[in-house]
PDB file as gemmi writes it, atoms N, CA and C in Angstrom:
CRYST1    1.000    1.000    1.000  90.00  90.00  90.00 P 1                      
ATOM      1  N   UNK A   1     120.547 121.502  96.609  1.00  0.00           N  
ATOM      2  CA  UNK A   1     120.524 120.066  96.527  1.00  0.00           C  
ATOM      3  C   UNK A   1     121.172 119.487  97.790  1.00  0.00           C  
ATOM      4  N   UNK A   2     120.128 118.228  98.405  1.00  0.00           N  
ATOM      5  CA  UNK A   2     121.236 117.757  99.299  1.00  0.00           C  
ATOM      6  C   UNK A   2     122.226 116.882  98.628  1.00  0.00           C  
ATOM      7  N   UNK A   3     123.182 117.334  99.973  1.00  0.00           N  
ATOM      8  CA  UNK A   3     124.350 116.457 100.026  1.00  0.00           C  
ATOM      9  C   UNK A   3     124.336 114.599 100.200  1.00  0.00           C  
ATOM     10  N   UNK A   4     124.883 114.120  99.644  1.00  0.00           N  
ATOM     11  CA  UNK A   4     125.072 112.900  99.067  1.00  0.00           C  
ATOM     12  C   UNK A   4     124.895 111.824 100.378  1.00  0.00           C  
ATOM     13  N   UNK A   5     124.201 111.290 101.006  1.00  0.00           N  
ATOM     14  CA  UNK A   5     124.490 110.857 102.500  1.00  0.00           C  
ATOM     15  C   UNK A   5     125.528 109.858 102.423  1.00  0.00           C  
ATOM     16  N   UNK A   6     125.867 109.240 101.134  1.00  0.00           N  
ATOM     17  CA  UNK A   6     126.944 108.117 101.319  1.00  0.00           C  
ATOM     18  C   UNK A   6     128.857 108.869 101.427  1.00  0.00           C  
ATOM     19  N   UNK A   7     128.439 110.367 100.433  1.00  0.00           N  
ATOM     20  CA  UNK A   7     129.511 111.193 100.764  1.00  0.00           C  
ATOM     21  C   UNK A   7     129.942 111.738 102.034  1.00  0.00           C  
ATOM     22  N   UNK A   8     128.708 111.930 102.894  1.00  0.00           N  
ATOM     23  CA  UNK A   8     128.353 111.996 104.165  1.00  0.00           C  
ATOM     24  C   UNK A   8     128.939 110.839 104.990  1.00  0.00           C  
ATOM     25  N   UNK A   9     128.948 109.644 104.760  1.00  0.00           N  
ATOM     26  CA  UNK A   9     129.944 108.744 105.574  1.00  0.00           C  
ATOM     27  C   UNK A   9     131.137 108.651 105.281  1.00  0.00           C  
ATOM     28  N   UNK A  10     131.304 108.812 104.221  1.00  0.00           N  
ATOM     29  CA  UNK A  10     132.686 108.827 103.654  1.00  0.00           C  
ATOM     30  C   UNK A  10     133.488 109.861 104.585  1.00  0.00           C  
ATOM     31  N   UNK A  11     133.019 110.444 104.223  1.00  0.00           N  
ATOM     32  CA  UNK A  11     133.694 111.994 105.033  1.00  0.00           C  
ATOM     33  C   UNK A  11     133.716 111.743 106.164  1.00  0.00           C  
ATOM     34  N   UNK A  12     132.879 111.150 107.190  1.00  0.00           N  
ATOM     35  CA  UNK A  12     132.470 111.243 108.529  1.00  0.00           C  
ATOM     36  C   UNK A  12     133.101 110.421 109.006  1.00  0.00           C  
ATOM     37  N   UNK A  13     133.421 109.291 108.612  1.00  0.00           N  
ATOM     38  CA  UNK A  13     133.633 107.676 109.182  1.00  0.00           C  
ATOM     39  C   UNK A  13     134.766 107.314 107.855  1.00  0.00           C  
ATOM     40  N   UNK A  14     135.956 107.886 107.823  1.00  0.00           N  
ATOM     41  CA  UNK A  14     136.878 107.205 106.056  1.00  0.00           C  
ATOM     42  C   UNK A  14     137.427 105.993 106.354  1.00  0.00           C  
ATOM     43  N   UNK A  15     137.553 105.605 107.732  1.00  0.00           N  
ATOM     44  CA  UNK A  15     138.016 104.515 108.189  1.00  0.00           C  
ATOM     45  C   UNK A  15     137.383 103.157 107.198  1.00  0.00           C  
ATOM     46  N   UNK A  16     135.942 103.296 108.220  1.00  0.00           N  
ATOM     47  CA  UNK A  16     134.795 102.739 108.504  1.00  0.00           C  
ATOM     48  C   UNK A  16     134.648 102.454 106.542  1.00  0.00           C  
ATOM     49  N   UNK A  17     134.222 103.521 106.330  1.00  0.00           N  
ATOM     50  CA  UNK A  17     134.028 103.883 104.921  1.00  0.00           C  
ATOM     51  C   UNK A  17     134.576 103.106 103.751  1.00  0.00           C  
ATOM     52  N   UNK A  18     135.918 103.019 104.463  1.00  0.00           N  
ATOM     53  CA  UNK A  18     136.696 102.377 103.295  1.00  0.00           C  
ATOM     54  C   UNK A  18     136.697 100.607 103.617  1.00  0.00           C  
ATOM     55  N   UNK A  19     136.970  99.808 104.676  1.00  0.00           N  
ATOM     56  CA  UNK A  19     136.146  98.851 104.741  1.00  0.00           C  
ATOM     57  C   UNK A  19     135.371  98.082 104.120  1.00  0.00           C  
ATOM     58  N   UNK A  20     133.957  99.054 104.180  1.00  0.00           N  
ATOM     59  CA  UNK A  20     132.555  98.850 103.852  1.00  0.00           C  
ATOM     60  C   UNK A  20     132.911  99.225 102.039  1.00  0.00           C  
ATOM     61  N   UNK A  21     133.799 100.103 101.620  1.00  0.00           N  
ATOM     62  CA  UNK A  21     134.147  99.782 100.271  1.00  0.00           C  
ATOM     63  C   UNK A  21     134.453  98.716  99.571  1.00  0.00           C  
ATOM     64  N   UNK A  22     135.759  98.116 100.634  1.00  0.00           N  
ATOM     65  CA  UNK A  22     136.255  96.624 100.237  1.00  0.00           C  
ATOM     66  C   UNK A  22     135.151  95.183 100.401  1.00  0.00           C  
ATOM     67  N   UNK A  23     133.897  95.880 101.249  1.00  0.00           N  
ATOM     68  CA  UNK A  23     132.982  94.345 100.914  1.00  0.00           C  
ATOM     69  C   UNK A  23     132.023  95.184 100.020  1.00  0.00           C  
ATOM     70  N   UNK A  24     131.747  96.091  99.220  1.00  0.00           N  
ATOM     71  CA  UNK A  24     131.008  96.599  97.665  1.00  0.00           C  
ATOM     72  C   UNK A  24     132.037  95.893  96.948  1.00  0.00           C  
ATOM     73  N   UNK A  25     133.104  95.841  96.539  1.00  0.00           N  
ATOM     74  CA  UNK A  25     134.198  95.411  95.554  1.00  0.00           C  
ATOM     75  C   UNK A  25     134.184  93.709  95.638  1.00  0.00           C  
ATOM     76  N   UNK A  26     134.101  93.320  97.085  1.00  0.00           N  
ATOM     77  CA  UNK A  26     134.032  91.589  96.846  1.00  0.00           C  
ATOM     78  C   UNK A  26     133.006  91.074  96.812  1.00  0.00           C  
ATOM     79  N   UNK A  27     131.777  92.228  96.632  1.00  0.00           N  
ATOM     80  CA  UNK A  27     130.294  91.695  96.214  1.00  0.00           C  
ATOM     81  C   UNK A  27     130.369  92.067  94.817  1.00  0.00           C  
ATOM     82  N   UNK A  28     130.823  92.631  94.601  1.00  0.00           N  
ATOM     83  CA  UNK A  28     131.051  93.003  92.508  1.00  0.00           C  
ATOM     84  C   UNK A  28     131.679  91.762  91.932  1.00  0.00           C  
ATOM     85  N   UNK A  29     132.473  91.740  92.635  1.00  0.00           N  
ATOM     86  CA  UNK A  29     133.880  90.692  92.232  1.00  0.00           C  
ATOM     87  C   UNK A  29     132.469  88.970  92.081  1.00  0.00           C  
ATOM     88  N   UNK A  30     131.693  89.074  92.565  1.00  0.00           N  
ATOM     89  CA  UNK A  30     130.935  87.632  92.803  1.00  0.00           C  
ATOM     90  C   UNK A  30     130.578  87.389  91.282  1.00  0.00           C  
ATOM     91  N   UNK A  31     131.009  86.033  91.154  1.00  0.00           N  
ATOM     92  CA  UNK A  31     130.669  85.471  89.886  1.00  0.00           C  
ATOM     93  C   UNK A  31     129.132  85.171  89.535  1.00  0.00           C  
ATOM     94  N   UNK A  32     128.653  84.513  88.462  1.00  0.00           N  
ATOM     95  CA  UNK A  32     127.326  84.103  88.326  1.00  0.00           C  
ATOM     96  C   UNK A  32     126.254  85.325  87.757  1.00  0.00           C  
ATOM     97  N   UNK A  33     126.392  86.764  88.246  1.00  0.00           N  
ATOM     98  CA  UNK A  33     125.480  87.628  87.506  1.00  0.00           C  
ATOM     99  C   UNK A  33     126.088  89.155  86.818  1.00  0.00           C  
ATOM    100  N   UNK A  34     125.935  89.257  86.103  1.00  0.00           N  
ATOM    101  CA  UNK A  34     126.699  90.727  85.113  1.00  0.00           C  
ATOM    102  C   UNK A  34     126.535  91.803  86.001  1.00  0.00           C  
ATOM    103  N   UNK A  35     127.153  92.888  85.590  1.00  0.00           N  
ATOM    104  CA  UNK A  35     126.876  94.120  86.475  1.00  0.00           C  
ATOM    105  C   UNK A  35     125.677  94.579  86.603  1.00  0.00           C  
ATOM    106  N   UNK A  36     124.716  94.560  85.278  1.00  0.00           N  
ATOM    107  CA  UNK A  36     123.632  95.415  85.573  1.00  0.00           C  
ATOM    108  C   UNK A  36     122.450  94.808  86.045  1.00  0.00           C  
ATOM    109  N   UNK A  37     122.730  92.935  86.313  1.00  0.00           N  
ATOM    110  CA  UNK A  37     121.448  92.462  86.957  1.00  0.00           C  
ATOM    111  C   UNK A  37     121.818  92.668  88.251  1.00  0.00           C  
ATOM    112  N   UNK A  38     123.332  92.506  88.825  1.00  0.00           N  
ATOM    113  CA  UNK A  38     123.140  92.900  90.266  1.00  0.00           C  
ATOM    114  C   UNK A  38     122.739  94.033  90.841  1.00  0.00           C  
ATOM    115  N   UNK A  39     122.804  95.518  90.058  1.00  0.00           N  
ATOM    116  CA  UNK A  39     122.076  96.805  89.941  1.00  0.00           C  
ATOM    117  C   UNK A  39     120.647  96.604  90.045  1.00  0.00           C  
ATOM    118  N   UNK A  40     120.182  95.936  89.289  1.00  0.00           N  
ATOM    119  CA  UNK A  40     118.650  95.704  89.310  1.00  0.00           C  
ATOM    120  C   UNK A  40     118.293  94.797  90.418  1.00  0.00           C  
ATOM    121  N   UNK A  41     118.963  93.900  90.747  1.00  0.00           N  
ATOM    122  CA  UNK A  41     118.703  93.028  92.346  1.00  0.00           C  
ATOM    123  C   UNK A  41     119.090  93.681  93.533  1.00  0.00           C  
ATOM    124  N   UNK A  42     120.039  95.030  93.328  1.00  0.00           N  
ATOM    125  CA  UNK A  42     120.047  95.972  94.247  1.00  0.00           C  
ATOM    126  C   UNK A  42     118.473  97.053  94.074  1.00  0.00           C  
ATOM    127  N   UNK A  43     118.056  96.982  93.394  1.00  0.00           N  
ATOM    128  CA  UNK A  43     116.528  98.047  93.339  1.00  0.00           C  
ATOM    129  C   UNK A  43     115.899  97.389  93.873  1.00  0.00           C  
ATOM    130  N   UNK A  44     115.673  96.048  93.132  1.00  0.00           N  
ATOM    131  CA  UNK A  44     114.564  95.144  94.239  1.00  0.00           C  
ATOM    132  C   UNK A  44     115.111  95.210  95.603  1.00  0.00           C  
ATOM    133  N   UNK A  45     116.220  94.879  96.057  1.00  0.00           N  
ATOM    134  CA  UNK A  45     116.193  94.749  97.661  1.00  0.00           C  
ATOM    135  C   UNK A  45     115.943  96.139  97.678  1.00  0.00           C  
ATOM    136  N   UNK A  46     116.474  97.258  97.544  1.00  0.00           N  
ATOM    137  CA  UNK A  46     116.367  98.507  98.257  1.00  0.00           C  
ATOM    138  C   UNK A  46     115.078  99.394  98.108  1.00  0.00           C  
ATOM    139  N   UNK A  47     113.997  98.594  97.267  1.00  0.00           N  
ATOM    140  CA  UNK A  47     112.599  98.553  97.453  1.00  0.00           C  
ATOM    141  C   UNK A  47     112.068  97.636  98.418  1.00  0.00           C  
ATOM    142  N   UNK A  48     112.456  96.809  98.468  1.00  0.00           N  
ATOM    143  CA  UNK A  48     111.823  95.731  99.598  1.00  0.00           C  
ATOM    144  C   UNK A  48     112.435  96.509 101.053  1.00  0.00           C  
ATOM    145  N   UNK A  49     113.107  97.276 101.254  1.00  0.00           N  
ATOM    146  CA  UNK A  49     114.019  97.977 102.580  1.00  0.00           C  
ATOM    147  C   UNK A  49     113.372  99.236 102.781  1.00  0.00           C  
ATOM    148  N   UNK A  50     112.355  99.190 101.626  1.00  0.00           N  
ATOM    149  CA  UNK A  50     111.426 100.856 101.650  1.00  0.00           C  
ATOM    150  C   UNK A  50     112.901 102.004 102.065  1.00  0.00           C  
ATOM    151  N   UNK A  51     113.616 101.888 101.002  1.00  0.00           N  
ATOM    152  CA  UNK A  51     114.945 102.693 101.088  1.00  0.00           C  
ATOM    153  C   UNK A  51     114.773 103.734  99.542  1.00  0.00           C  
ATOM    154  N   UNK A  52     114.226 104.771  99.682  1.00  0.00           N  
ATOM    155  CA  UNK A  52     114.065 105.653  98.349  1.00  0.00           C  
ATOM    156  C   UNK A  52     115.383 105.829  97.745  1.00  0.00           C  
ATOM    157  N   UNK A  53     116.520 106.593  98.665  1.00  0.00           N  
ATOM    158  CA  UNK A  53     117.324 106.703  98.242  1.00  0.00           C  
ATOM    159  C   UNK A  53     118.355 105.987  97.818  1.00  0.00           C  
ATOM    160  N   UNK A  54     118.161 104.493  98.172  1.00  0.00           N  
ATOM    161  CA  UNK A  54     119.032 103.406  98.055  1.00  0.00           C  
ATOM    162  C   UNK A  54     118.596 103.035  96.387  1.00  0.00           C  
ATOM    163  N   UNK A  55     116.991 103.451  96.065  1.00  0.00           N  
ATOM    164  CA  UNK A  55     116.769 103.131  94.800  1.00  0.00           C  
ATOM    165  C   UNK A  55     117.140 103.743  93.822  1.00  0.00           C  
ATOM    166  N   UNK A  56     117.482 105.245  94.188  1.00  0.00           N  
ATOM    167  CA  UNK A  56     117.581 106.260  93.280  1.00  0.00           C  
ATOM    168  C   UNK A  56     119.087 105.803  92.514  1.00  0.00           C  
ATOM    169  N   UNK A  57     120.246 105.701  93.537  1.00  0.00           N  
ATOM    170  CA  UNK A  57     121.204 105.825  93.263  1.00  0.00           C  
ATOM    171  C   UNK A  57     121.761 104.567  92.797  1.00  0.00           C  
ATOM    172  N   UNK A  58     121.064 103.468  93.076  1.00  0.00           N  
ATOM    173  CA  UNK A  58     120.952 102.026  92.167  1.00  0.00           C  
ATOM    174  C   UNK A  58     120.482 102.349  90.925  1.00  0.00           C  
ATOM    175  N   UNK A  59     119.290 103.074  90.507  1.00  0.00           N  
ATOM    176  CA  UNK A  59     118.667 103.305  89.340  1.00  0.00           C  
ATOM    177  C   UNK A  59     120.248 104.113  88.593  1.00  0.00           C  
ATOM    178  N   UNK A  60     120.359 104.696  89.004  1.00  0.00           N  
ATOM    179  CA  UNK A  60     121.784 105.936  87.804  1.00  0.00           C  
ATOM    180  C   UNK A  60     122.387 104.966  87.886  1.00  0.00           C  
ATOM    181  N   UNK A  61     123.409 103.654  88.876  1.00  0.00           N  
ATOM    182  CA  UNK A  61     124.339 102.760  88.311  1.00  0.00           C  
ATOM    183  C   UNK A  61     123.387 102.215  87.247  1.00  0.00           C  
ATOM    184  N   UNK A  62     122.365 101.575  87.334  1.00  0.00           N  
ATOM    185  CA  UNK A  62     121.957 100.634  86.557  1.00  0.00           C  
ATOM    186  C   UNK A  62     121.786 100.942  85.321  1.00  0.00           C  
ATOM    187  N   UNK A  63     121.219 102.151  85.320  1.00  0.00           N  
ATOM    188  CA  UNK A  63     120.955 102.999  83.564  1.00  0.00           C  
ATOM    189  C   UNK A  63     122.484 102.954  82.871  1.00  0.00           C  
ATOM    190  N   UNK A  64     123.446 103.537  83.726  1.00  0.00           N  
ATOM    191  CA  UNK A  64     125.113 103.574  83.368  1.00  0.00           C  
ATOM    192  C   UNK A  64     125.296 102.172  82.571  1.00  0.00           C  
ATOM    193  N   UNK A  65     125.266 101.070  83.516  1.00  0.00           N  
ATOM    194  CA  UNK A  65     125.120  99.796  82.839  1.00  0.00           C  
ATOM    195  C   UNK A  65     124.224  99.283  81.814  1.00  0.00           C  
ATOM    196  N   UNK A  66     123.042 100.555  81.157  1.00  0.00           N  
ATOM    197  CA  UNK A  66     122.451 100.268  79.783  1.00  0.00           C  
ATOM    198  C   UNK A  66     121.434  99.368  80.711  1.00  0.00           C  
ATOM    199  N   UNK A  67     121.100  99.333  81.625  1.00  0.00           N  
ATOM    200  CA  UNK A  67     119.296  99.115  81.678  1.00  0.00           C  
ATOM    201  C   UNK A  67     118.555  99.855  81.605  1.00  0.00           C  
ATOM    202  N   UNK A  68     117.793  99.338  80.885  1.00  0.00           N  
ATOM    203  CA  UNK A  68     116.308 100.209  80.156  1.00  0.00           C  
ATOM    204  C   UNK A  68     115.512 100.460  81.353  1.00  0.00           C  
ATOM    205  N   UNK A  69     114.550 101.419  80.891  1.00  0.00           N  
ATOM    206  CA  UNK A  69     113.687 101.802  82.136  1.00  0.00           C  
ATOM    207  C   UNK A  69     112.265 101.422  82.539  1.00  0.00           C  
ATOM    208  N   UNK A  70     112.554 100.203  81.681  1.00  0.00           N  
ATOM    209  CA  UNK A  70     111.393  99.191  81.963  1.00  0.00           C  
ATOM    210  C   UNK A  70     112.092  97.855  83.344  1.00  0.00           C  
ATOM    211  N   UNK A  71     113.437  97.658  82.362  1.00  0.00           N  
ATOM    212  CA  UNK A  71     114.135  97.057  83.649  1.00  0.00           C  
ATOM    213  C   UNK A  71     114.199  97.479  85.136  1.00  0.00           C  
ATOM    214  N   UNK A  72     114.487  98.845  85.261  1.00  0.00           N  
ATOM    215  CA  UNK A  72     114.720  99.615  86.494  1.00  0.00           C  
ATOM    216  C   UNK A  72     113.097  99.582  87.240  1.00  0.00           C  
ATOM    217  N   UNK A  73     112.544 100.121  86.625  1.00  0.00           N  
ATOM    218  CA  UNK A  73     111.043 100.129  86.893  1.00  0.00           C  
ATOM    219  C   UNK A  73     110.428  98.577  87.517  1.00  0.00           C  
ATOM    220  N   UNK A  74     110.615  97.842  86.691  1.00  0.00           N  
ATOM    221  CA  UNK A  74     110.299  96.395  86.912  1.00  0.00           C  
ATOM    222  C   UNK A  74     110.854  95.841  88.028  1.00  0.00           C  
ATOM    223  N   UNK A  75     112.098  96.274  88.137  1.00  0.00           N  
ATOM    224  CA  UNK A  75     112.921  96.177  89.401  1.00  0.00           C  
ATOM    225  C   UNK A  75     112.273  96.561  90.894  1.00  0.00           C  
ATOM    226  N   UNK A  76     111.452  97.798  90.829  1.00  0.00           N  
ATOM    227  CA  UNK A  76     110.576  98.236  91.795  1.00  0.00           C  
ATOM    228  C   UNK A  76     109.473  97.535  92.082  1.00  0.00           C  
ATOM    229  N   UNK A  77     108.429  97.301  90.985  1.00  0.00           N  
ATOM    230  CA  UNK A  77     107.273  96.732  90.711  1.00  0.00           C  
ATOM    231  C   UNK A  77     107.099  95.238  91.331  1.00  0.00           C  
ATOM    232  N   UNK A  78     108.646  94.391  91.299  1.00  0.00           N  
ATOM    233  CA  UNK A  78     108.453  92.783  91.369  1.00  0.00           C  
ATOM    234  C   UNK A  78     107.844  93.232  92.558  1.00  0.00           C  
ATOM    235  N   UNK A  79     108.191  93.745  93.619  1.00  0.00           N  
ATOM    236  CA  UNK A  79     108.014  93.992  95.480  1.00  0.00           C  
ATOM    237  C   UNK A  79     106.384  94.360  95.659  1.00  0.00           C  
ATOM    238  N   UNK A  80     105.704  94.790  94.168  1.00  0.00           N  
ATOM    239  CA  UNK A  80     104.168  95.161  94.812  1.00  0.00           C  
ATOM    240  C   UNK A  80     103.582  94.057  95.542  1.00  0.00           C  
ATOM    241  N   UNK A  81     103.807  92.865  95.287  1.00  0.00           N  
ATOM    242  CA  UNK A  81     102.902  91.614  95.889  1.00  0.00           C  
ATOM    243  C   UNK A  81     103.797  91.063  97.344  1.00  0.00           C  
ATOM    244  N   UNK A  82     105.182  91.260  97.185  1.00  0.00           N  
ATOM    245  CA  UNK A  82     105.697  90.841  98.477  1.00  0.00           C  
ATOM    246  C   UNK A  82     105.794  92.263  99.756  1.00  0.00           C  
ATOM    247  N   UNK A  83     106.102  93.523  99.068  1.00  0.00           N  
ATOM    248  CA  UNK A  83     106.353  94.698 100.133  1.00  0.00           C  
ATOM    249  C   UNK A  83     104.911  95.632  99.910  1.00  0.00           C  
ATOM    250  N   UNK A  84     104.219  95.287  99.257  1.00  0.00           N  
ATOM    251  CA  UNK A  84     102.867  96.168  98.970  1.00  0.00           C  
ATOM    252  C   UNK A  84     103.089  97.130  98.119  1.00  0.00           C  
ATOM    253  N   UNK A  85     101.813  97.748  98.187  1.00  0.00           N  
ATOM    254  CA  UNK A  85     101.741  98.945  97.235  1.00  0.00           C  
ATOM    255  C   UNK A  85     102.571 100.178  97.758  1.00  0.00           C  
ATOM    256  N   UNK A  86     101.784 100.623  98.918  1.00  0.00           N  
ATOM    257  CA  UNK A  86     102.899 101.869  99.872  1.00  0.00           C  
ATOM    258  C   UNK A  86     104.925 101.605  99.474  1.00  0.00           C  
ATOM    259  N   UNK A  87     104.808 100.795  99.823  1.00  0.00           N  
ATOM    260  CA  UNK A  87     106.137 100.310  99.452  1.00  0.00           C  
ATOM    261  C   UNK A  87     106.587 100.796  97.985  1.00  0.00           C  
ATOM    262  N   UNK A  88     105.634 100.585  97.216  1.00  0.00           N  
ATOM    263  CA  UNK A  88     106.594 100.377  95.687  1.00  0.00           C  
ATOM    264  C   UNK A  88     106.056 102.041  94.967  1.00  0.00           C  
ATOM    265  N   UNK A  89     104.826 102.610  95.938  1.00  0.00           N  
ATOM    266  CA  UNK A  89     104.322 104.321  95.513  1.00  0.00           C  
ATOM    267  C   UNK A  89     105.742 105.146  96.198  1.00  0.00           C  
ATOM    268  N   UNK A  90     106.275 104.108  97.645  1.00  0.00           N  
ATOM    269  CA  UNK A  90     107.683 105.470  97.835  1.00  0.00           C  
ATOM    270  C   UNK A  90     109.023 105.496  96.864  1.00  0.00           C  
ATOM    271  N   UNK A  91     108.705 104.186  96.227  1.00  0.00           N  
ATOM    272  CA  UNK A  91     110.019 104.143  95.715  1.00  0.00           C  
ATOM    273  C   UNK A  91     110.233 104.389  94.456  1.00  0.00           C  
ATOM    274  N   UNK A  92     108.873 104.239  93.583  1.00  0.00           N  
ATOM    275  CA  UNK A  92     108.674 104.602  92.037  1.00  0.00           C  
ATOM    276  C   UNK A  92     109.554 105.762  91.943  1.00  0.00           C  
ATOM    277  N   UNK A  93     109.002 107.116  92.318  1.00  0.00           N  
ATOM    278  CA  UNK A  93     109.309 108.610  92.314  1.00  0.00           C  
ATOM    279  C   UNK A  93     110.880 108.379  92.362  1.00  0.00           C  
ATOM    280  N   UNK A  94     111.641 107.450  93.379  1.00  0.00           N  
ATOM    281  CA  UNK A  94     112.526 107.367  93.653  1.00  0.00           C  
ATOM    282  C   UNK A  94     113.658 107.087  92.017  1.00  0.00           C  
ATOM    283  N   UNK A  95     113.203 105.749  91.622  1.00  0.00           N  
ATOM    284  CA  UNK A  95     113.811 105.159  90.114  1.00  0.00           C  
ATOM    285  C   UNK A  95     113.297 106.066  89.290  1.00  0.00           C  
ATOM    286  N   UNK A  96     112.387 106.835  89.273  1.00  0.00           N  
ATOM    287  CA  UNK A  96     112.153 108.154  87.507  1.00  0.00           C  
ATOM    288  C   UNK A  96     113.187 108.776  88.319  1.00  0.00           C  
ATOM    289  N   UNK A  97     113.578 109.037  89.557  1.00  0.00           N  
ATOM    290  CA  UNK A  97     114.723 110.530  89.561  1.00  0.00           C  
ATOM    291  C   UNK A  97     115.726 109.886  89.438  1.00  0.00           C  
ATOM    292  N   UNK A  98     116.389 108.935  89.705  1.00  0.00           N  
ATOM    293  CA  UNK A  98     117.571 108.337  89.045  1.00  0.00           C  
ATOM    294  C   UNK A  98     117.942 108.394  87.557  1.00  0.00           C  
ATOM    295  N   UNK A  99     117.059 107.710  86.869  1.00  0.00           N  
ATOM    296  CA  UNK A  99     116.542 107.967  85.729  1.00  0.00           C  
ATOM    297  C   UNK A  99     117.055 109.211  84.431  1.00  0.00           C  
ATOM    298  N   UNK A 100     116.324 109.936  85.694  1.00  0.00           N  
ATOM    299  CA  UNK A 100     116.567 111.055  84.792  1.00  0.00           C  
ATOM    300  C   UNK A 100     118.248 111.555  85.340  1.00  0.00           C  
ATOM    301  N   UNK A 101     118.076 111.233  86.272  1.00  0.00           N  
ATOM    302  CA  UNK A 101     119.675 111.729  86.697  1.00  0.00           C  
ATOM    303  C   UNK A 101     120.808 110.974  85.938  1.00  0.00           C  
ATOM    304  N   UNK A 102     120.481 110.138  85.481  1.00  0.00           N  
ATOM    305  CA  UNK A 102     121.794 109.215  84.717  1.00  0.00           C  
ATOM    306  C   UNK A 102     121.933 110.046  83.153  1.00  0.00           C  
ATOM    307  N   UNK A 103     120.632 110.736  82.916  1.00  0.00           N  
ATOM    308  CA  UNK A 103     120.595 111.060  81.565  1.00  0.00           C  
ATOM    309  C   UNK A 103     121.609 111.825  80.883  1.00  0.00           C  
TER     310      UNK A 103                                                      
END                                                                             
């Protein structure tokens, strides 16, 4: 299995790393949406960024947070009409392996 690429900065850059931790925590900290819609507005962007792995590992927070896998899925899908089809065929594969990885 590969190695984790975000463990991969961590390790590489802990400075840097930790930083870029403290603006994840004051984007959590933002009022107005629950944890697991900002999970799911992280799939949509990181489908719209044609980022597989950005989806995968959004998909396992988001399931953690009890979204269904119509949510997660749907999350991919909104982007067919704005990022295309190619777009939302790399990233599908991406949210079932999360998916199953949260299980």
């Amino acid at each position: 299995m590969d190695k984790n690429p975000y463990k991969i900065f961590q390790e590489e850059f802990p400075a840097l790393a930790a930083r870029f931790n403290d603006l994840i925590e004051a984007q959590r900290s933002l009022q107005g949406m629950d944890p697991k819609t900002k999970q799911l507005v992280n799939i949509a962007i990181q489908t719209a960024n044609c980022n597989p792995k950005g989806v995968e590992m959004h998909s396992i927070m988001a399931k953690n947070l009890r979204a269904s896998r119509e949510e997660i899925l749907g999350a991919v899908i909104m982007n067919l009409h704005l990022s295309g089809l190619a777009t939302v065929l790399e990233c599908l594969p991406a949210a079932l392996k999360g998916l199953k990885a949260a299980e």
